[in-house]
DOSE-203929 format. One record per residue: residue number from 1; x, y, z of N, C-alpha, C in turn. Coordinates in steps of 0.2 Angstrom, whole numbers, plus 5000, padded with zeros to 4 digits. Example, Ala and Ser with C-alpha at 12.3 -4.5 7.8 and 13.67 -1.06 7.14 Angstrom:
REM residues 2
 resi   nu   nv   nw  cau  cav  caw   cu   cv   cw
    1 5066 4972 5039 5062 4978 5039 5066 4984 5039
    2 5064 4989 5035 5068 4995 5036 5064 5000 5039
***
This chain:
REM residues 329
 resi   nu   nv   nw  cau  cav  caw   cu   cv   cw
    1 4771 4825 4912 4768 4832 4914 4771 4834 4920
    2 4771 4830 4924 4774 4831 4931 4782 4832 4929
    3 4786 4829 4928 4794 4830 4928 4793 4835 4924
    4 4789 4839 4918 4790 4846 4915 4789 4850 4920
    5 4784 4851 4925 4783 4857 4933 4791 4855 4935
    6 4792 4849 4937 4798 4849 4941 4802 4854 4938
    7 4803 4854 4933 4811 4856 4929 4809 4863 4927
    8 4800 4865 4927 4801 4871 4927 4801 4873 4932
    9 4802 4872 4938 4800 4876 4944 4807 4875 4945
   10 4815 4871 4945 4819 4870 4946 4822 4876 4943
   11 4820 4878 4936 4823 4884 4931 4823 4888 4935
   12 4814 4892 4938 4812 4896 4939 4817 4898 4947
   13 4816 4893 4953 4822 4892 4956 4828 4895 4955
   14 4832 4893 4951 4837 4896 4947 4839 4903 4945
   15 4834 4905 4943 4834 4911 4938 4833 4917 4945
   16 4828 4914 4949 4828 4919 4954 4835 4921 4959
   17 4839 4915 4959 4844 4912 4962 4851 4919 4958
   18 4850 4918 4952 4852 4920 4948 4852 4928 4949
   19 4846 4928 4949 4844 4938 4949 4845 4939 4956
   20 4846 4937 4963 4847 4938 4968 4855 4939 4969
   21 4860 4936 4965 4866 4939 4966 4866 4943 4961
   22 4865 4943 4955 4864 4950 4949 4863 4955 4955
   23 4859 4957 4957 4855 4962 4959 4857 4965 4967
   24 4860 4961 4970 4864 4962 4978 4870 4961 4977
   25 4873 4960 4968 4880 4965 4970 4880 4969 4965
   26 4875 4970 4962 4877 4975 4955 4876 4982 4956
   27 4880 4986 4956 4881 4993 4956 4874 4997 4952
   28 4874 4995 4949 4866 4999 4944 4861 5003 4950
   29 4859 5000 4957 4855 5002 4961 4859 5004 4966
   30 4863 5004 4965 4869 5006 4973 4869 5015 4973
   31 4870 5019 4977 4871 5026 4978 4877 5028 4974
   32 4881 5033 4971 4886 5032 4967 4890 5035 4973
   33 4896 5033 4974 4903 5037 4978 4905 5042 4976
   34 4903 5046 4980 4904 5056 4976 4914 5057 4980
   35 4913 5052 4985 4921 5055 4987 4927 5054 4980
   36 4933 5059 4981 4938 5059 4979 4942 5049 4979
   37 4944 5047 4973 4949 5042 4978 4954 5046 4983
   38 4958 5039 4986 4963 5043 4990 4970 5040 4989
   39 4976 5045 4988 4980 5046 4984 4985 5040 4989
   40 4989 5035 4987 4996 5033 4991 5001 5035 4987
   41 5008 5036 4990 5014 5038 4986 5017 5033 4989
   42 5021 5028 4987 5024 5023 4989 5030 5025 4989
   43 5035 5025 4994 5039 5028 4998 5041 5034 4996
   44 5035 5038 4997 5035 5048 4994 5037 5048 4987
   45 5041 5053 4987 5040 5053 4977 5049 5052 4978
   46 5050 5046 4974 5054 5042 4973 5057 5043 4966
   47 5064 5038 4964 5065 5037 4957 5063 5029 4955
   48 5060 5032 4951 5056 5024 4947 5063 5019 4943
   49 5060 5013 4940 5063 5009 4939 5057 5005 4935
   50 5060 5001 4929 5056 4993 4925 5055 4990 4928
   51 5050 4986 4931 5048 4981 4934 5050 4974 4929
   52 5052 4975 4924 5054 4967 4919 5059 4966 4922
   53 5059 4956 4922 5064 4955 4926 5066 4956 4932
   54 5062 4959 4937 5064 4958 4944 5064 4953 4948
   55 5070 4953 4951 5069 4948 4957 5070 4949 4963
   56 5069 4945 4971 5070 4948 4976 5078 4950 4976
   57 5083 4948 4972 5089 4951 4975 5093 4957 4968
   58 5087 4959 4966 5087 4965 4958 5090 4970 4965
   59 5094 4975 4962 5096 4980 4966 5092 4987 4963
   60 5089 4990 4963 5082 4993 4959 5084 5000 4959
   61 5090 5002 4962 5095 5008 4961 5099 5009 4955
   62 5102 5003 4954 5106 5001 4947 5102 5000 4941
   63 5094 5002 4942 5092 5002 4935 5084 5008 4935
   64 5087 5014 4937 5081 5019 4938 5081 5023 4931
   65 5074 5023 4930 5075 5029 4925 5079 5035 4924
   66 5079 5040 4919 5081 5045 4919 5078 5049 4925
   67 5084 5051 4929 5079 5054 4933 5075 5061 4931
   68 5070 5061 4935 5065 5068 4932 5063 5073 4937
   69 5068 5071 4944 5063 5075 4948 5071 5073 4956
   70 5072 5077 4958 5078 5077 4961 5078 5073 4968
   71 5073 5069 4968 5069 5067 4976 5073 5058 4976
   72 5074 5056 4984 5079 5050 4983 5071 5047 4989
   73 5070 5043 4989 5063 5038 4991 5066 5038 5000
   74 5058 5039 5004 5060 5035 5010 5064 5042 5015
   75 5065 5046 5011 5068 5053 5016 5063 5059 5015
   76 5064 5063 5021 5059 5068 5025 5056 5073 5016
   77 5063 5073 5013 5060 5078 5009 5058 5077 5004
   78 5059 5069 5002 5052 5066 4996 5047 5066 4997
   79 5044 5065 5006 5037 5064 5007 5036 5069 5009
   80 5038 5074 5008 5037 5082 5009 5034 5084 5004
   81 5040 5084 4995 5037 5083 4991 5029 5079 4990
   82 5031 5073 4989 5023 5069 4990 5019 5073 4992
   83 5018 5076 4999 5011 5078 5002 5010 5085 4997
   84 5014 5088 4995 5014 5095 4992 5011 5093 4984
   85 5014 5088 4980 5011 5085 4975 5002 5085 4976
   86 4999 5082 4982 4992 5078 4979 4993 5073 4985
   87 4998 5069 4988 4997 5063 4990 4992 5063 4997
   88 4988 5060 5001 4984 5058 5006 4988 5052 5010
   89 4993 5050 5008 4995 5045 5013 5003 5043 5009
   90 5007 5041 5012 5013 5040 5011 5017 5033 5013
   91 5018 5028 5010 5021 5021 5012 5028 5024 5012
   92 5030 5019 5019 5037 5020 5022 5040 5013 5023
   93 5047 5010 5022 5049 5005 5024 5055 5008 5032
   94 5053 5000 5036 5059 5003 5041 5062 4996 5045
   95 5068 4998 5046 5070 4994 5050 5073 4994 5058
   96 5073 4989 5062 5076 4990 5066 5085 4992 5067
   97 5086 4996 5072 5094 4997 5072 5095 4994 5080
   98 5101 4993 5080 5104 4988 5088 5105 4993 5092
   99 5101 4999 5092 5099 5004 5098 5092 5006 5100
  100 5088 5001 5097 5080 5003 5098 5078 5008 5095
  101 5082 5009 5089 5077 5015 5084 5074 5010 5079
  102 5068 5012 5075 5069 5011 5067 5070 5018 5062
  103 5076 5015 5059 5075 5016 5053 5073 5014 5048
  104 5071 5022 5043 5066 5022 5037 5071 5019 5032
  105 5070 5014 5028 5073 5014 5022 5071 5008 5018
  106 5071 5006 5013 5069 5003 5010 5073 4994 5011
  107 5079 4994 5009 5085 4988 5008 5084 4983 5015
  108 5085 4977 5013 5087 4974 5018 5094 4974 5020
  109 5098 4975 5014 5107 4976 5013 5109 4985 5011
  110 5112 4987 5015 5113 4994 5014 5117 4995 5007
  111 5123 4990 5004 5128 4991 4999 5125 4993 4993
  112 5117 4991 4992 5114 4992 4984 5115 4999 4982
  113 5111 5004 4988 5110 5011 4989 5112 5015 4991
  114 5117 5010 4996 5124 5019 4999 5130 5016 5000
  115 5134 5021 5004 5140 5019 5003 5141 5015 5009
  116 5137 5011 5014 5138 5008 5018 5138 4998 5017
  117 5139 4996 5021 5139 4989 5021 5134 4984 5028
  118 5132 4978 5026 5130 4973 5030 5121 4978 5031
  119 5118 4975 5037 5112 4976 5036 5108 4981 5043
  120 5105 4985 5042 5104 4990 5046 5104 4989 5054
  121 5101 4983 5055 5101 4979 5061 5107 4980 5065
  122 5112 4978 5061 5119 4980 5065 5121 4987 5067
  123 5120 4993 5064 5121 4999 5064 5117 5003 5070
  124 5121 5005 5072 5116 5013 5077 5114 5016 5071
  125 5110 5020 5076 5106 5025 5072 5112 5032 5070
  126 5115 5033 5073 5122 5038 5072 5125 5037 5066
  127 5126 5030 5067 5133 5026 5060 5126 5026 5054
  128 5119 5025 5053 5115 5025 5049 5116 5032 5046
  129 5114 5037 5051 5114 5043 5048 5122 5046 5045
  130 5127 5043 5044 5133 5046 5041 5133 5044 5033
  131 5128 5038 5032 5129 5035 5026 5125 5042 5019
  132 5130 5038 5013 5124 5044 5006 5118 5037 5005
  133 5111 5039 5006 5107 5037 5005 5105 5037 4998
  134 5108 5043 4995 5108 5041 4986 5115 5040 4983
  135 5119 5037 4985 5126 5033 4984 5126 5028 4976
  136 5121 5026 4977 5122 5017 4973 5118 5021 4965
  137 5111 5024 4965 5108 5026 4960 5111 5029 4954
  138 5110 5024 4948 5112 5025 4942 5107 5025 4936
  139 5106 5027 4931 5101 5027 4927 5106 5025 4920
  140 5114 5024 4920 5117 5022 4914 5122 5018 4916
  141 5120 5013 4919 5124 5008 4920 5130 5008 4922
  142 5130 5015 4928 5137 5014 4931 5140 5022 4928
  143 5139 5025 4923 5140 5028 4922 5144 5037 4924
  144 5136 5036 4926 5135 5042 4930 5131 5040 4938
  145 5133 5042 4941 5127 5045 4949 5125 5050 4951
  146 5118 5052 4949 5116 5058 4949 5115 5061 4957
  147 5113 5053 4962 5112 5056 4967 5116 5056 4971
  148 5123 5055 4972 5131 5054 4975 5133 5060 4978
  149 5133 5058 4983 5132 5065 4988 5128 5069 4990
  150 5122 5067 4987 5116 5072 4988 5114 5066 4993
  151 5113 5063 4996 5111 5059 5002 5113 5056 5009
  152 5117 5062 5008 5121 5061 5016 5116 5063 5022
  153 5117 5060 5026 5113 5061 5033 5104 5059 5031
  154 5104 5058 5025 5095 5059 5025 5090 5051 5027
  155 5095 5047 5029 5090 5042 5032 5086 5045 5039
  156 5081 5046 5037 5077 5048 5046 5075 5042 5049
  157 5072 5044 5055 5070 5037 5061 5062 5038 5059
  158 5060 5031 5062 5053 5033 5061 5049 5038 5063
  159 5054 5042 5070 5051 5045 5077 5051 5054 5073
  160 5057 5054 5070 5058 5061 5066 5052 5060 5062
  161 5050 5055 5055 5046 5058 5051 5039 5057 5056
  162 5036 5054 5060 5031 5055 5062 5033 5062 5066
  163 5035 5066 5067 5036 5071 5074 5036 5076 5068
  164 5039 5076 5061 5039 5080 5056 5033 5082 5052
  165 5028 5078 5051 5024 5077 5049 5017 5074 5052
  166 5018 5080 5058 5012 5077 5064 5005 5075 5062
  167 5000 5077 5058 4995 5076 5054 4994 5072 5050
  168 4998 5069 5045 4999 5066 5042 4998 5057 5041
  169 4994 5054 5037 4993 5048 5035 5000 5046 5032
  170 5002 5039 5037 5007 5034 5032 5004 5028 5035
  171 5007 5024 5027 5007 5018 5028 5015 5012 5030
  172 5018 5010 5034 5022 5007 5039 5021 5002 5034
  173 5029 4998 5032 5031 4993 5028 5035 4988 5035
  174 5034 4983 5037 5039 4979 5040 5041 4974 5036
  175 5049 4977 5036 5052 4971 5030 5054 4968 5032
  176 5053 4964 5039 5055 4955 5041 5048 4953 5042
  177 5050 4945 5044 5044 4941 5046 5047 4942 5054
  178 5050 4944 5057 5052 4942 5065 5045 4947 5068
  179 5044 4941 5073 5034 4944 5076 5039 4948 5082
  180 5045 4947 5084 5049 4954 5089 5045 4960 5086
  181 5048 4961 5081 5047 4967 5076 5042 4971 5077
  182 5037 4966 5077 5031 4968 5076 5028 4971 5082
  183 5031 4967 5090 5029 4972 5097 5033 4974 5098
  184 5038 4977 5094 5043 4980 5096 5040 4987 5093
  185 5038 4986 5087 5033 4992 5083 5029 4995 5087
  186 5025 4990 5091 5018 4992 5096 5021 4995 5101
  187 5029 4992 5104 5029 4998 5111 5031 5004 5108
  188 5036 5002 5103 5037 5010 5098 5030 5017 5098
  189 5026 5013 5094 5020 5018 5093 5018 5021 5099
  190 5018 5016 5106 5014 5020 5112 5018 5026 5115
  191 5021 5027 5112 5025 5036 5115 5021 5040 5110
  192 5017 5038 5105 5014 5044 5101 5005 5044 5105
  193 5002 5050 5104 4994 5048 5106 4990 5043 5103
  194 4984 5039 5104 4979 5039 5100 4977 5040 5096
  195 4977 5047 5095 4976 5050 5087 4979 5051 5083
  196 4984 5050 5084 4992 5050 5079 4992 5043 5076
  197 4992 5038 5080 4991 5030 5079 4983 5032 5074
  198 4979 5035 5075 4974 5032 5070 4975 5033 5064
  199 4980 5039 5064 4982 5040 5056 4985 5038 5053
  200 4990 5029 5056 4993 5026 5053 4991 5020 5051
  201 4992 5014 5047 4991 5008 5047 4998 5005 5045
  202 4997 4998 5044 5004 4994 5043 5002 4988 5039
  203 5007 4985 5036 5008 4978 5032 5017 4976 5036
  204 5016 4969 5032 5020 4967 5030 5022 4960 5031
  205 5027 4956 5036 5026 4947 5036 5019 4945 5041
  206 5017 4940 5039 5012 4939 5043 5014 4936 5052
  207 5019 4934 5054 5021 4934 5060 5022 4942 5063
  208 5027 4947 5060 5027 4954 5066 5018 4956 5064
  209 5017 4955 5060 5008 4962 5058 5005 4958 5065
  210 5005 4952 5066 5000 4947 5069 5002 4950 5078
  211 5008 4950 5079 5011 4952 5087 5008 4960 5085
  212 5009 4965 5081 5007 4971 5082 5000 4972 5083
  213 4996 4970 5077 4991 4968 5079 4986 4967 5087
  214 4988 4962 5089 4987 4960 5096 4989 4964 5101
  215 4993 4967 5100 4998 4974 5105 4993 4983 5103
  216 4992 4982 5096 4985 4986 5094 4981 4985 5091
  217 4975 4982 5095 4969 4981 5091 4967 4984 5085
  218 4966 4991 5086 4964 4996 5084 4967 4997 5078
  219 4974 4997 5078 4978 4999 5073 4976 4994 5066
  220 4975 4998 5059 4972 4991 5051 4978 4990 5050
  221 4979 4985 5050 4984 4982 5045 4984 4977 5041
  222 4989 4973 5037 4989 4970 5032 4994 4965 5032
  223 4993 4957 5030 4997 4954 5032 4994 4949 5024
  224 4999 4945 5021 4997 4939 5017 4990 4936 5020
  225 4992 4935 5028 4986 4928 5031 4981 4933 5031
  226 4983 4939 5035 4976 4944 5037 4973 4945 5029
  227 4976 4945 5023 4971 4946 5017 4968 4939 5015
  228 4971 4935 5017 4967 4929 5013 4962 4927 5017
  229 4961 4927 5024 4957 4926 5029 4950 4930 5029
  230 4952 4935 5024 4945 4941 5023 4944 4939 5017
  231 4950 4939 5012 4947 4939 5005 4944 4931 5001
  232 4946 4926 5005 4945 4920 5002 4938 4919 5004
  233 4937 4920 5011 4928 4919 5012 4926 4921 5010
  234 4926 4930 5010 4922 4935 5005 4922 4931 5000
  235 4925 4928 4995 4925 4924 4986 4919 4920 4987
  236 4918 4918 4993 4914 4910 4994 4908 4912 4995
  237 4908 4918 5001 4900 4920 5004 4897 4927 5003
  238 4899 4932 5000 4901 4939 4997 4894 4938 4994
  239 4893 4937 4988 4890 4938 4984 4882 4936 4990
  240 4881 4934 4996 4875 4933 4999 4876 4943 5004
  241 4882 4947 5002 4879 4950 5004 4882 4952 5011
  242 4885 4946 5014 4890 4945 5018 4896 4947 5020
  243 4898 4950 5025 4904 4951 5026 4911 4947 5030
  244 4912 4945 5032 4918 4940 5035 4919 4942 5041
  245 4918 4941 5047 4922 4947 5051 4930 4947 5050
  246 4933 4942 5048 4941 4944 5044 4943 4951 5040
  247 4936 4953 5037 4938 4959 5035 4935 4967 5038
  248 4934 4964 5044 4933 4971 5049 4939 4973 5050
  249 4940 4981 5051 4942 4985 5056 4953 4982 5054
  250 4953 4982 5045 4958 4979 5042 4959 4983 5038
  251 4967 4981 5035 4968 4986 5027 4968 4980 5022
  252 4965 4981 5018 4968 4974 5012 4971 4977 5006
  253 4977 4976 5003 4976 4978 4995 4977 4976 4990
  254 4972 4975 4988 4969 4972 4981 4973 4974 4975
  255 4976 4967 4974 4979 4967 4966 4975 4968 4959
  256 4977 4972 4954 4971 4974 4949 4969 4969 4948
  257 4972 4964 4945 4970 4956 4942 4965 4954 4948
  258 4966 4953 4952 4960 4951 4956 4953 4953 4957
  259 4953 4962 4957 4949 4964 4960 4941 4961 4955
  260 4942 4962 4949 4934 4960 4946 4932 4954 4948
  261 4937 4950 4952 4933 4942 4956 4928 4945 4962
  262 4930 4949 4963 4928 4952 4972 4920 4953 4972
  263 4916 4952 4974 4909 4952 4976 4907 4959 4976
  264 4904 4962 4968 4902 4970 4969 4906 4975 4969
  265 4915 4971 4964 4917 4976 4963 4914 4980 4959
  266 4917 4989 4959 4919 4991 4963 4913 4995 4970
  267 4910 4997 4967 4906 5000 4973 4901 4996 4977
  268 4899 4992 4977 4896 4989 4983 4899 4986 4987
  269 4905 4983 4984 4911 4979 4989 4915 4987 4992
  270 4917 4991 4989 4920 4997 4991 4914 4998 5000
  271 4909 4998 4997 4901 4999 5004 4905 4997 5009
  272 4904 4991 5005 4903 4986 5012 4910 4986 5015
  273 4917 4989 5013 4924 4986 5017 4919 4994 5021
  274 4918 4998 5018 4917 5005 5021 4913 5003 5029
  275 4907 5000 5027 4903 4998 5035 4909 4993 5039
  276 4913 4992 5036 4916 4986 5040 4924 4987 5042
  277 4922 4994 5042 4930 4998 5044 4937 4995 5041
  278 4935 4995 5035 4941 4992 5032 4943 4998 5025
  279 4949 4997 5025 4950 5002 5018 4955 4999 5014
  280 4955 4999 5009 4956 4997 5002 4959 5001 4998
  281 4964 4996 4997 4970 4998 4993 4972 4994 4986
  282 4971 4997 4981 4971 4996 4974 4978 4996 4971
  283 4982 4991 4969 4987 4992 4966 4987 4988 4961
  284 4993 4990 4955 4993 4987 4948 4995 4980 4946
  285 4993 4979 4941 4995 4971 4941 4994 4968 4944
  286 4998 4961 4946 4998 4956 4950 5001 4959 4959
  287 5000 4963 4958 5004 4967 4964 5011 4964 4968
  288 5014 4960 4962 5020 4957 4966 5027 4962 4966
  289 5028 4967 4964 5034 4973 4964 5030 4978 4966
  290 5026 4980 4969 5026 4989 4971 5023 4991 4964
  291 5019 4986 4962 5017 4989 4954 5011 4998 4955
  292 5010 5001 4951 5007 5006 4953 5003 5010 4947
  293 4999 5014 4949 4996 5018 4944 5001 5023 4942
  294 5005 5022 4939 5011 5027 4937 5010 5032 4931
  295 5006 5030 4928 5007 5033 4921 4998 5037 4919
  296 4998 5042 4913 4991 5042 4914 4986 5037 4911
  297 4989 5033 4908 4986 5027 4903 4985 5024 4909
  298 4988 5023 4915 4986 5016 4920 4979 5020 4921
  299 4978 5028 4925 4971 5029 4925 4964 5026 4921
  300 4965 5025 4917 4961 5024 4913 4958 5015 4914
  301 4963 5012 4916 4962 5006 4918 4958 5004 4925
  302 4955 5011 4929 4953 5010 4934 4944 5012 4933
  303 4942 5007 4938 4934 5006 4937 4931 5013 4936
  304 4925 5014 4934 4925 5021 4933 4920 5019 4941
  305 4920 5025 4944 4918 5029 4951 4923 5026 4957
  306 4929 5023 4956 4932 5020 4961 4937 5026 4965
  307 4934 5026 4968 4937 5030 4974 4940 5026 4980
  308 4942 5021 4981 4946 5018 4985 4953 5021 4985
  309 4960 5020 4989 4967 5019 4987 4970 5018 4981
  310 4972 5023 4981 4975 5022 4974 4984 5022 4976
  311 4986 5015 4974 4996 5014 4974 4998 5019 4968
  312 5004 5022 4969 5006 5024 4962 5012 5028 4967
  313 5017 5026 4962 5027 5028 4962 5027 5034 4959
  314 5022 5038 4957 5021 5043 4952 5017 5049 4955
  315 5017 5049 4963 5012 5053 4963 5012 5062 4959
  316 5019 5063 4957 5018 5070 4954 5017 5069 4947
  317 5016 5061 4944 5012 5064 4937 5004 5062 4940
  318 5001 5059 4944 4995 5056 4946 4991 5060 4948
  319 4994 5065 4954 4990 5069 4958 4986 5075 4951
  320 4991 5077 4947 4987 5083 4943 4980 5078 4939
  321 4980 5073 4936 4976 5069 4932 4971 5067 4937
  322 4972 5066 4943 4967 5065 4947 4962 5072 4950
  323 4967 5076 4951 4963 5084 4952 4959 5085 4944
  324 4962 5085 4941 4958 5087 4933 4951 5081 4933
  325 4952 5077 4934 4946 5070 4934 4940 5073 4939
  326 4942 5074 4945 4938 5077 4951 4935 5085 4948
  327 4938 5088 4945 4935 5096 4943 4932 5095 4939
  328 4931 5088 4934 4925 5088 4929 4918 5085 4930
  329 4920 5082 4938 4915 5078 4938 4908 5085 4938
***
């Protein structure tokens, strides 16, 4: 009789154990998010490409679709387009030049995409700007280039597109791991205000994010360590409700495979990065190529009321399927 109490009170125990994470992270009692999500255009509206078969040294020019839309990624007038589209924020890649600029651009080798050589590093900003930034882009293997000659002069510096588009949300790509980079970024940004800085964030190796970082506290950014530092604890102690301070006052972004592990996806965990000054960014797949919400069938794979960051290389087929979603709410 005694070991049946035990085992019933162990159940009961349990059950309540049981209904205490059901209930502190399940959405059913949570308030619903009436906001919009919010739109990213991965490097402004760009020409797309397969993701099958990619690897870090796939040259991503040599294999773009038919093009659809006359825009070359990463210059003033894609993300022009972009903001005119629908988009809320803008991913940019940049590098450093052997004059103390960066430049905007995607490549770590310039030959893929223009008619230049060797790596931006080497180059002034001058000799940058002579190159055709839409050089290398073919959609029939070599056949044709549609964008040959339409890309002369259009690599900008970082200092033009932020001065161009002074209001403006972007998100900053460092494409080294060198933590130079990183305070070299910080003393960069200090020529802009405080409020200009607060409408940017940044990613990229975890060495420069970690020296920029520390040069601006204030500034969210994103780093491999910076995610796993927020997201592996959250996995552990989340479901008490708890937040990590790893994920204060940061950007993370959440691979789609991932996110149904996450503690209260999608709206309570959405709550809680919200109290915890963090924003969230949602990308497709296993997030390892710039995967994105490109198509209208990817919407449909997104949680219903998720209003976070939404990744997408598409933002002028997105923006209209996302305005029509918001008009019927």
């Amino acid at each position: 009789m005694k070991d049946k109490k035990v085992i019933k009170r162990i159940a009961l125990i349990f059950l309540l154990f049981v209904l205490f994470i059901f209930f502190n992270n399940s959405s059913l009692f949570t308030k619903e998010r009436s906001e919009d999500p919010v739109l990213l255009a991965h490097a402004g509206l760009s020409q797309t490409y397969p993701m099958e078969g990619l690897t870090g040294d796939t040259c991503t020019a040599e294999r773009i679709y038919e093009p659809e839309h006359p825009y070359i990624g990463n210059t003033i007038p894609s993300m022009e387009a972009a903001f005119k589209e629908g988009a809320d924020v803008v991913e940019l890649d940049i590098h450093p030049t052997n004059d103390g600029e960066f430049a905007v651009f995607h490549d770590w080798n310039l030959e893929c995409r223009t008619n230049g050589k060797g790596v931006t590093r080497d180059h002034t900003m001058e000799e940058l700007k002579k190159l055709d930034v839409g050089y290398g882009y073919t959609a029939d293997n070599g056949k044709t280039y549609p964008f040959r000659g339409k890309g002369i002069g259009l690599m900008p510096t970082l200092h033009e597109v932020l001065t161009y588009f002074p209001d403006k949300q972007f998100l900053i790509n460092i494409k080294s791991d060198d933590p130079d980079e990183g305070a070299k970024l910080a003393d960069y940004l200090t020529s802009f205000s405080n409020e200009r800085i607060s409408q940017l964030s940044a990613y990229g190796g975890d060495r420069p994010i970690a020296a920029l970082k520390q040069r601006l506290p204030n500034l969210r950014v994103m780093s491999m360590e910076s995610m796993k530092s927020c997201l592996i604890p959250y996995i552990a102690v989340g479901w008490t409700g708890y937040t990590p301070s790893a994920c204060e006052n940061t950007q993370i972004h959440i691979p789609e495979k991932i996110a149904p592990w996450l503690w209260g996806f999608p709206t309570k965990f959405l709550n809680r990065m919200d109290a915890a000054n963090t924003r969230v960014v949602l990308v497709a797949g296993n997030g390892k190529w710039s995967e994105g919400f490109d198509e209208a069938q990817d919407i449909e794979r997104l949680p219903a009321n998720f209003n976070g960051m939404i990744w997408t290389n598409r933002i002028d087929v997105i923006a209209p399927i996302m305005n029509e979603k918001s008009f019927e709410k």
